[in-house]
N, C-alpha and C positions, 0 to 999 in steps of 0.2 A: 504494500500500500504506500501512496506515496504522498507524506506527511505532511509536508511543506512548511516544517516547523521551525525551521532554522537557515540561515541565511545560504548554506551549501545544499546539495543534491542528500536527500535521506541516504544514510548510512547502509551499508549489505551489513551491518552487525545490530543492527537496533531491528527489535521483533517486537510487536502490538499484539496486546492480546484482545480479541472483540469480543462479545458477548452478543452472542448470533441472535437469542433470544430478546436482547432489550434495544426494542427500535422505537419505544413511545419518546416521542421528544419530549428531553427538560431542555430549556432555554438555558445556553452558556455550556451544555455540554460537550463533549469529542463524539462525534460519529463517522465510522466508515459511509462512505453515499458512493454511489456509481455516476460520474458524470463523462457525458457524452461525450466522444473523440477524447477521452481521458480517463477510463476506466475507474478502478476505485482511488480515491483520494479521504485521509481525516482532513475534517471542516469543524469547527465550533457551532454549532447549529444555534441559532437565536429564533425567536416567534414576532414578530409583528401582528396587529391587525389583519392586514390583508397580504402578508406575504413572510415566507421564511428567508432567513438571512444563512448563507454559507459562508464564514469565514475563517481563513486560515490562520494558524499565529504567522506565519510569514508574511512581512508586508509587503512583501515584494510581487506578493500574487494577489490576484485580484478578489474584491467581494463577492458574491453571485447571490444575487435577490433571485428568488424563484416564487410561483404561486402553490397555494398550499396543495390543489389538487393534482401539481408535478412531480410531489412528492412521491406520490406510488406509481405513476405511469412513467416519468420518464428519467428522473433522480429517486430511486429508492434507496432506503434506507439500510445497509447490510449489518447493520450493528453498533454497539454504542463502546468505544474506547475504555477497557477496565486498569490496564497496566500497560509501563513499556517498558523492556530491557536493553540495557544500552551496554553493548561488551565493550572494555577498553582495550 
């Protein structure tokens, strides 16, 4: 998965653990999402009103508003971020 947490390329030694089962969004959470011509990516997921917010800790990457009904059709949710191990 490809993190986009840090200002470099995610590490081949850093592993995410998801939790396949917990896709209900909390706002400010880590979730694995599949996005389109980009496969799966972690996003901080926030709630708006009328739209959810995808945002990376990396600011180097972009925000992605999407509408909430994209969420299962075309951005779904593969899991929610429980740990991550980082080998030195």
């Amino acid at each position: 998965i490809n993190s986009n947490r840090g200002p470099l390329p995610t590490s081949t030694t850093q592993r995410d653990m998801l939790d396949k089962e917990d896709r209900e969004i909390i706002s400010g959470k880590i979730y694995a999402v599949w996005l389109p011509n980009e496969g799966a990516v972690l996003r901080r997921i926030f709630t708006d009103i009328d739209k959810i917010i995808l945002k990376p800790d990396n600011p180097s990457f972009p925000v992605i508003p999407i509408l909430p009904e994209d969420i299962k059709r075309k951005t779904p949710i593969l899991g929610r971020l429980k740990w991550v191990m980082q080998l030195l």
